[in-house]
C-alpha positions in Angstrom: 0.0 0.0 0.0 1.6 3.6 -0.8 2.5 5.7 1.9 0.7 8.7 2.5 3.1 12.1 1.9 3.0 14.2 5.5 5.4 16.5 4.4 5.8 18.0 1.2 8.0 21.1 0.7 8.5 23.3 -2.6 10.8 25.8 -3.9 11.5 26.6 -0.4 13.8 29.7 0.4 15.2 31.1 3.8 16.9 34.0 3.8 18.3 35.9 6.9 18.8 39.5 6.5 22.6 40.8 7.6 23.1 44.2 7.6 22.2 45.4 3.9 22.6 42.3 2.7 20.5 39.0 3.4 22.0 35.3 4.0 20.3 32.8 2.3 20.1 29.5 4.8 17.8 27.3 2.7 17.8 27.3 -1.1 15.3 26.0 -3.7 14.2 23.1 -1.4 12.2 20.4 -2.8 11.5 17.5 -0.8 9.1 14.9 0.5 8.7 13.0 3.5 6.0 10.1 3.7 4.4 8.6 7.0 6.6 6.1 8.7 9.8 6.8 7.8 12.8 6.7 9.5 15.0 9.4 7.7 17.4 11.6 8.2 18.9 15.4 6.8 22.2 15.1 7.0 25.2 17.6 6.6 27.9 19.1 8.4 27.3 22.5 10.6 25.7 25.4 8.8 24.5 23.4 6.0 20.8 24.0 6.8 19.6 21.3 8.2 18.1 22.7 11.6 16.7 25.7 9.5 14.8 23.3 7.8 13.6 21.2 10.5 12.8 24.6 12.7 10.6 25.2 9.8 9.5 21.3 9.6 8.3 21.9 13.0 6.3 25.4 12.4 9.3 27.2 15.0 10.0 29.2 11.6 8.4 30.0 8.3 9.8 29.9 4.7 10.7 33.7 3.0 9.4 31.6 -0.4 7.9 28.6 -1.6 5.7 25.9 0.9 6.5 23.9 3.3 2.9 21.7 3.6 2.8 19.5 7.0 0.2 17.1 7.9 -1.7 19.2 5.5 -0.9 22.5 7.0 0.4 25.2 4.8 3.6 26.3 7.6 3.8 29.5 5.7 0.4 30.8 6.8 -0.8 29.5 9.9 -1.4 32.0 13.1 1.1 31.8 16.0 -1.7 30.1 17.4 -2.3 27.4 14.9 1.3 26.8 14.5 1.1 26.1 18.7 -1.8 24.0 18.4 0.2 21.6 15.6 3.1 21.3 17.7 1.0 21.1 21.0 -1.4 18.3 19.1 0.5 16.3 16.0 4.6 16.7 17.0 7.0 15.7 19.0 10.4 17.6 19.5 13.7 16.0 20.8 16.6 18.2 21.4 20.3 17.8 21.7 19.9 19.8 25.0 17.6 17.6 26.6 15.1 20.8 27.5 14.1 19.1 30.8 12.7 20.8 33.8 15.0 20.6 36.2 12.7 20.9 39.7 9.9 18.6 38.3 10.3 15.2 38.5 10.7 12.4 35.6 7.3 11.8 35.7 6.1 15.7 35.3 8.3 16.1 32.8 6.7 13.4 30.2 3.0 14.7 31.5 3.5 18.1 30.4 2.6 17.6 26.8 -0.5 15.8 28.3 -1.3 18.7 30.6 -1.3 21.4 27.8 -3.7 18.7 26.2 -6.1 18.8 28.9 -6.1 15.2 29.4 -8.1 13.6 31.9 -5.8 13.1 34.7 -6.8 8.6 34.9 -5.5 8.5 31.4 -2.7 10.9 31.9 -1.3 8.6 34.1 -1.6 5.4 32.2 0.0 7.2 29.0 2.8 8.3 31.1 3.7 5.3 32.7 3.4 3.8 29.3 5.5 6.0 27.9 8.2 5.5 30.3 8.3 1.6 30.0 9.0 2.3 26.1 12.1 3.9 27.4 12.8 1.8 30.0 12.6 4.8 32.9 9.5 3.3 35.4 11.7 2.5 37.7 13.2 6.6 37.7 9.6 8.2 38.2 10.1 10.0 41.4 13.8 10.4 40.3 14.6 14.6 39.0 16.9 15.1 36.0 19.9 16.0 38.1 20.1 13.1 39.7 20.1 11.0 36.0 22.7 10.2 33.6 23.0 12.1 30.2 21.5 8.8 28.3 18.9 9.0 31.0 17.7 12.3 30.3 17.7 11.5 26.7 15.5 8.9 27.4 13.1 11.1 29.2 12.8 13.1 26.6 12.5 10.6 24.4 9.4 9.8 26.3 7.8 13.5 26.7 8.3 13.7 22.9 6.4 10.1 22.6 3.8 10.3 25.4 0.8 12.1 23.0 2.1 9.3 20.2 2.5 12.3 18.0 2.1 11.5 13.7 5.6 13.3 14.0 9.0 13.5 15.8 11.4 15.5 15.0 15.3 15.1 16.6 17.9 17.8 16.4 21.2 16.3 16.9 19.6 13.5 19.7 23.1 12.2 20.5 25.3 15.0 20.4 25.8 14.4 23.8 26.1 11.0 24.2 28.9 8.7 24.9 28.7 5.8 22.1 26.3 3.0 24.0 24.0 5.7 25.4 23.3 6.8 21.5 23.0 3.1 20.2 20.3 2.4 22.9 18.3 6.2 22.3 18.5 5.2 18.7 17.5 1.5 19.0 15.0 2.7 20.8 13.7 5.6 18.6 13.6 2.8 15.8 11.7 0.1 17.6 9.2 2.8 18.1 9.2 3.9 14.5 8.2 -0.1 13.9 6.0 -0.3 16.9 3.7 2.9 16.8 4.4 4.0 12.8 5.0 7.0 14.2 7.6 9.1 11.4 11.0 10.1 12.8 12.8 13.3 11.2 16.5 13.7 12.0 18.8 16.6 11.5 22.1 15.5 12.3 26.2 14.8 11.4 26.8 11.7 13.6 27.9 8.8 11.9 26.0 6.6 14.6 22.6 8.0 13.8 23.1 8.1 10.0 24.1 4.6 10.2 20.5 4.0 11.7 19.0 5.8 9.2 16.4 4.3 6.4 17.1 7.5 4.1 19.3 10.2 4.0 19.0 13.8 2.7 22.2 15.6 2.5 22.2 19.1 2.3 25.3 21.3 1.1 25.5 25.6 1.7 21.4 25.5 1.7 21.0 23.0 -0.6 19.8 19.4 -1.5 22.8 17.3 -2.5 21.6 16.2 -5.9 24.7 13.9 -6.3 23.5 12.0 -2.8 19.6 11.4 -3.4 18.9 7.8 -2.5 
């Protein structure tokens, strides 16, 4: 059965104005991105990959061209709608972690249900849930200072899972990893890509999550590496 496209993006542009002049970040871009995959931009630092996914994940807009996601024109939607798509379809999961550092493991992964307004039995269950994906039950009561880098990972991991958004999208998940932390965050990022079909977007320059990946996109100075496309 064909896959349905969730992303489609065309004749993108992002350009930066600098002084008189303007930097162009993103060039031309023409991609799609179907449900389910497991996939990957890829290219070294300033290339344009976060741009993209910032835009991906309605953080930013295009200066030209579409970016369409889970049938949502990026370009025109309100502050608000662009919150109520993150807050409803996607799920972020930053290099950084972005934890709450005086709420426990357990608050942290409920937030997303919180600003959901979901009812507080079922909150519970899909919490707990989410934290046996990751393997974390056991830290529930525990804070994020008092857990290990590949820890935290995995609790955001969870908080980005918890709704079972349609989308994730990762920006640079391991970059502060040690190497067995990042195989088990991204064996477990693909078991739930098989598990829940939920589509995994990467932006990264790690050779251990590009080995993981199903596809790649390379990008180059703002642009889609012709010479790479699988």
């Amino acid at each position: 059965m064909e896959k349905r496209a969730i992303i489609q993006i065309e004749n993108l542009v992002k350009a930066f104005p600098m002084g008189k002049s303007q930097f162009v970040a993103l060039n031309n871009i023409n991609l799609t991105f179907n449900e389910g995959e497991f996939t990957g931009l890829v290219g070294p630092s300033g290339s344009g990959k976060t741009t993209l996914l910032n835009i991906i994940g309605s953080l930013d807009t295009p200066t030209s061209g579409s970016a369409n996601v889970l049938g949502h024109s990026i370009g025109t939607l309100t502050a608000k709608e662009a919150a109520r798509l993150r807050k409803e379809s996607l799920g972020f999961i930053f290099q950084s972690y972005n934890l709450l550092q005086v709420h426990t493991v357990f608050e942290n992964v409920e937030f997303p249900l919180l600003l959901l307004k979901t009812d507080p039995a079922k909150r519970k269950k899909m919490v707990m849930e989410a934290l046996e994906w990751v393997g974390l039950t056991s830290k529930v009561n525990s804070k994020p200072p008092q857990l290990s880098g590949g820890e935290c990972q995995r609790v955001a991991i969870a908080r980005a899972m918890v709704k079972k958004p349609t989308l994730v999208l990762a920006d640079e998940p391991t970059a502060n990893l040690d190497a067995a932390n990042s195989h088990n965050i991204l064996q477990t990022m693909e078991r739930l890509n098989k598990e829940l079909k939920t589509t995994f977007l990467f932006a990264t320059h790690d050779q251990k999550v590009i080995d993981y990946l199903k596809r790649k996109v390379y990008l180059l100075d703002g642009e889609v590496d012709k010479t790479t496309i699988q």
